[in-house]
GUBA-371543 format. One record per residue: x, y, z of N, C-alpha, C in turn; residue number from 1; residue in three letters. Coordinates in Angstrom, 2 decimals. Each point is the difference from the previous one (the first is absolute). Layout:
BEGIN
PT      n.u      n.v      n.w     ca.u     ca.v     ca.w      c.u      c.v      c.w  pos  code
PT        X        Y        Z        X        Y        Z        X        Y        Z  NUM   ALA
...
//
This chain:
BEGIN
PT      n.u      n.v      n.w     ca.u     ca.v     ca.w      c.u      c.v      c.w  pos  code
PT     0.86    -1.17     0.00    -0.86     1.17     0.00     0.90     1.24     0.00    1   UNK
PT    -0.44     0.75    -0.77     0.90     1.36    -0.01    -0.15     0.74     1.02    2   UNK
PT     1.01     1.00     0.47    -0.32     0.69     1.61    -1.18     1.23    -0.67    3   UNK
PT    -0.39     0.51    -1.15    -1.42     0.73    -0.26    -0.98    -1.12     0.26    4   UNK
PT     0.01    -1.21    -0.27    -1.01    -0.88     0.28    -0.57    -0.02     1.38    5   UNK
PT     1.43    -0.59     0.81    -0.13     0.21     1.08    -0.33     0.77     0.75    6   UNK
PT     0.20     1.41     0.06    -0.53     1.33     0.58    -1.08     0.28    -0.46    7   UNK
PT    -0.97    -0.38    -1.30    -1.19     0.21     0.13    -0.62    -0.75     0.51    8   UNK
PT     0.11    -1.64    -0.22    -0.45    -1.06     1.08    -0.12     0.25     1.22    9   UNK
PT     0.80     0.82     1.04    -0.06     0.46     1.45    -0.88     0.99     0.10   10   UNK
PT     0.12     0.87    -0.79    -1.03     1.24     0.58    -1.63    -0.12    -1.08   11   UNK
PT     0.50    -1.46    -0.76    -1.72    -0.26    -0.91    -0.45    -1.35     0.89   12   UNK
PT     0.34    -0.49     1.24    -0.45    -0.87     0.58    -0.93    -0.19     0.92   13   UNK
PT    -1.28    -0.60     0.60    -0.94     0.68     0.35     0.18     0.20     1.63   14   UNK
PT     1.44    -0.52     0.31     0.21     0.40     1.39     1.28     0.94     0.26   15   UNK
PT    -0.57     0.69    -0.89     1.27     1.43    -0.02    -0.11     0.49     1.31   16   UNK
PT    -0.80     0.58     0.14    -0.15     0.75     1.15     0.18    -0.56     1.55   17   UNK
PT    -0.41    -1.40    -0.31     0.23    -0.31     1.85     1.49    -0.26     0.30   18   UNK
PT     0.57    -0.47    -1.86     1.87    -0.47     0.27     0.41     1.70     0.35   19   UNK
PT    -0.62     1.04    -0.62     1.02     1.08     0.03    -0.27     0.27     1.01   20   UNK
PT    -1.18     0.15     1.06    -0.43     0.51     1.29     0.61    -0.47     0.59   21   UNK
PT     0.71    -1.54     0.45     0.75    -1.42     1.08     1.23     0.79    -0.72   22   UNK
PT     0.62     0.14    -1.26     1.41     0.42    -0.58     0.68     1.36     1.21   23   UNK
PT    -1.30     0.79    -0.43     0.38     1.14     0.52     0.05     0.28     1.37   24   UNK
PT    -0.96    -1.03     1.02    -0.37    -0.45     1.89     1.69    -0.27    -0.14   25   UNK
PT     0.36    -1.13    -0.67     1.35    -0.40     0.70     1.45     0.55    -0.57   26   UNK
PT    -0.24     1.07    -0.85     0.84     0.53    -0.51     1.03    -1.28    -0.95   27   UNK
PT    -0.80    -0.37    -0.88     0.69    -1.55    -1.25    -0.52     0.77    -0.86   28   UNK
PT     0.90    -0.65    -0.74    -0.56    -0.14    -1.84    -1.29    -0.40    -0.40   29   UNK
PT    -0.82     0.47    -0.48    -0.94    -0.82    -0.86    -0.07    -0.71    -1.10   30   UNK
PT     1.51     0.20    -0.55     0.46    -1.36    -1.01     1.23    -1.09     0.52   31   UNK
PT     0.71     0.50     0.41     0.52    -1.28     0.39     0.12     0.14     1.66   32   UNK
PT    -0.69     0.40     0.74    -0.18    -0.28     1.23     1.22     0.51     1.00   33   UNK
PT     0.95     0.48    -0.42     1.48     0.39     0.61    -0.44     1.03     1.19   34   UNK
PT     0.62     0.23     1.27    -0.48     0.24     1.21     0.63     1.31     0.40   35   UNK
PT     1.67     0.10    -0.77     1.14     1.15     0.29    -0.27     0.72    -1.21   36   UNK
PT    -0.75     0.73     0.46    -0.38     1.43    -1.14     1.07     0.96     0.66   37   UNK
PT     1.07    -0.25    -0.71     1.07     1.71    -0.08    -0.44     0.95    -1.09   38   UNK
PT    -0.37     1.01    -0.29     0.06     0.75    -1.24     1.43     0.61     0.04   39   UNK
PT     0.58     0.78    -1.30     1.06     0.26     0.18    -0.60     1.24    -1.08   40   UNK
PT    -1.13     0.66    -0.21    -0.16     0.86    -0.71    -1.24     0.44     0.47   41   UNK
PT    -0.70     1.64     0.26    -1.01     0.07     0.47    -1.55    -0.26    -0.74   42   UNK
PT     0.31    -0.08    -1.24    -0.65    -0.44    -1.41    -0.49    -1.77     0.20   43   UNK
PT     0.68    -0.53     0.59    -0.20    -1.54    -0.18    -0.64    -0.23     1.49   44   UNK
PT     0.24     0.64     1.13    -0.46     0.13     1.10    -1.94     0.59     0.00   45   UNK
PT    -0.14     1.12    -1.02    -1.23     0.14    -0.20    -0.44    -0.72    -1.13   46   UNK
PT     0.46    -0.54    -1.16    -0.23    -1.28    -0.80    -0.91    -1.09     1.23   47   UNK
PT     0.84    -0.40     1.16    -0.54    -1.10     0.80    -1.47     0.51     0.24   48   UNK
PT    -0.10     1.16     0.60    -1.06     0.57     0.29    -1.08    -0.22    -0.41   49   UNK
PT     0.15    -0.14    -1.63    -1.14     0.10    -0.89    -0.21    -1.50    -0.28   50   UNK
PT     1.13    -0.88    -0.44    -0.18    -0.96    -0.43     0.29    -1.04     0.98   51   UNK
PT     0.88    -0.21     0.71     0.55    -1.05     1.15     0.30    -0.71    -0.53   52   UNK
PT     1.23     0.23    -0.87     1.00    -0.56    -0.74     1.33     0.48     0.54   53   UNK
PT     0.84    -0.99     0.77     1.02     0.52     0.48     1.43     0.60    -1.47   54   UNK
PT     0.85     0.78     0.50     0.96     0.55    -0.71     0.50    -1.47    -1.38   55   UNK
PT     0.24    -1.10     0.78     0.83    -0.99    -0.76    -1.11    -0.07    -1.32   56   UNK
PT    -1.65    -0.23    -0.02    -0.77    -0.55    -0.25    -0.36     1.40    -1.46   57   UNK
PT     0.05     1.17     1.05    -0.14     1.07    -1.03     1.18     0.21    -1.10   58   UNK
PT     0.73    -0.75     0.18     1.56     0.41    -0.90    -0.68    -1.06    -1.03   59   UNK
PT     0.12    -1.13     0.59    -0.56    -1.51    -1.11    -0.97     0.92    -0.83   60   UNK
PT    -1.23     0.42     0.50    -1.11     0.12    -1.32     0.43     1.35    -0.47   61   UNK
PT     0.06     1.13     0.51     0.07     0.83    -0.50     1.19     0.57    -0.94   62   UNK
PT     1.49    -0.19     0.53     1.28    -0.38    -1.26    -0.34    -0.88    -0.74   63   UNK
PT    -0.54    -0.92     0.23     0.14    -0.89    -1.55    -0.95     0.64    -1.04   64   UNK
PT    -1.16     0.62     0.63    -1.09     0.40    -1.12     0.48     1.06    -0.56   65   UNK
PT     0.64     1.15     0.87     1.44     0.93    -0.53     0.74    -0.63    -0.91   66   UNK
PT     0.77    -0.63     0.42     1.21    -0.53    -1.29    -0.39    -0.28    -1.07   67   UNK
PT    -1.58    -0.56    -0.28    -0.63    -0.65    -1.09    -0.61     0.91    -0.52   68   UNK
PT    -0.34     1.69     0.75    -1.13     0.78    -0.77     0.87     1.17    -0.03   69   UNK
PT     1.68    -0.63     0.09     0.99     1.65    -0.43    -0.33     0.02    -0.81   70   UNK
PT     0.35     1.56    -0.18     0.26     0.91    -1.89     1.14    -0.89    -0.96   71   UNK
PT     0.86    -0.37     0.83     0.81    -0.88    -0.61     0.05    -1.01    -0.14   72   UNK
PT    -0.69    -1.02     0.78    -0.94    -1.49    -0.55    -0.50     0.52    -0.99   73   UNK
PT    -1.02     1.20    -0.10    -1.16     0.10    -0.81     0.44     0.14    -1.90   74   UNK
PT     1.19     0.20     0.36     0.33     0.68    -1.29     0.98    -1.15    -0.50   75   UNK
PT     0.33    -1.04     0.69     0.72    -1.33    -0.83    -1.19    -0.62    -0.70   76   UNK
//
């Protein structure tokens, strides 16, 4: 499964809300469950906020969909 697959599968699943509500009670991931949320940027720290996707989890989906939807992917 591609990590766009995957990230719409989590937040198109019909128990979005009770994983992100328990994600966000115990301060984890809502994709891969990881418990040591460091942010190291204040951007990825309010990223969690919204989504409760820790830092590691936001790099996976969101750089790769970057690298694939650069100006410079776009233009090979």
């Amino acid at each position: 499964m591609s990590d766009y697959a995957e990230l719409v599968r989590i937040f198109d699943s019909s128990d979005y809300k009770s994983r992100y509500i328990r994600a966000k009670a115990s301060n984890s991931c809502i994709c891969c469950g990881g418990k040591e949320l460091e942010f190291n940027f204040p951007c990825t720290r309010f990223e969690y906020s919204i989504s409760a996707l820790c830092e590691d989890c936001q790099n996976r989906f969101f750089n790769n969909y970057a690298k694939r939807n650069s100006p410079q992917q776009m233009a090979v």
